[in-house]
C-alpha positions in Angstrom: 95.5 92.4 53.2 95.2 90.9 49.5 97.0 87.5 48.4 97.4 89.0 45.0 98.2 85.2 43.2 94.8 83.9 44.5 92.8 87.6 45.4 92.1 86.4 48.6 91.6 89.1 51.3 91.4 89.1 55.0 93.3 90.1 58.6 97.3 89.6 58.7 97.6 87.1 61.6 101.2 86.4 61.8 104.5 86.6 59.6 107.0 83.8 60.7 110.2 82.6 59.1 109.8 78.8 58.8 112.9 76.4 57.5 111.9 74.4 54.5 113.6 71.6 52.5 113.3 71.4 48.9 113.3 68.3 47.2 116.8 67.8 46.3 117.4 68.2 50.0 118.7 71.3 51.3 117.1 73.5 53.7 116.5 77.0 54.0 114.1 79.7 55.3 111.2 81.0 53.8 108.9 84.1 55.2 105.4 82.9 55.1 102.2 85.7 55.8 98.8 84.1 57.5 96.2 85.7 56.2 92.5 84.9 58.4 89.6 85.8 56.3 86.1 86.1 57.1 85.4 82.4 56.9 88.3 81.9 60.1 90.2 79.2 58.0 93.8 80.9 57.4 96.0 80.2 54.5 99.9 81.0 54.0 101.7 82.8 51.2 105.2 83.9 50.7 105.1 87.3 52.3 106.1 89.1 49.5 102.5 88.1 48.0 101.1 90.6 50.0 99.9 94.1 50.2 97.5 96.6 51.5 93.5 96.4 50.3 93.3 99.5 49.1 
């Protein structure tokens, strides 16, 4: 997988829906992609930052 804002590529790990608050307060969900490189220390992006390394 690519993180196209940062170019980062590695292994999809997980997608998971996670509930956020923003600052004014109110909550809702977010869809967050872990990506594992080759390094082993995963980062998160909004799932639709992703695609396929082609």
């Amino acid at each position: 997988m690519i993180d196209i804002p940062s170019k980062g590529t590695g292994l999809l790990m997980a997608v998971v829906c996670e509930q956020v608050c923003t600052y004014g307060g109110q909550e809702h969900w977010v869809r967050l992609a872990y990506i594992r490189p080759a390094s082993g220390i995963e980062w998160s992006t909004a799932l639709g930052n992703i695609s396929l390394l082609t």
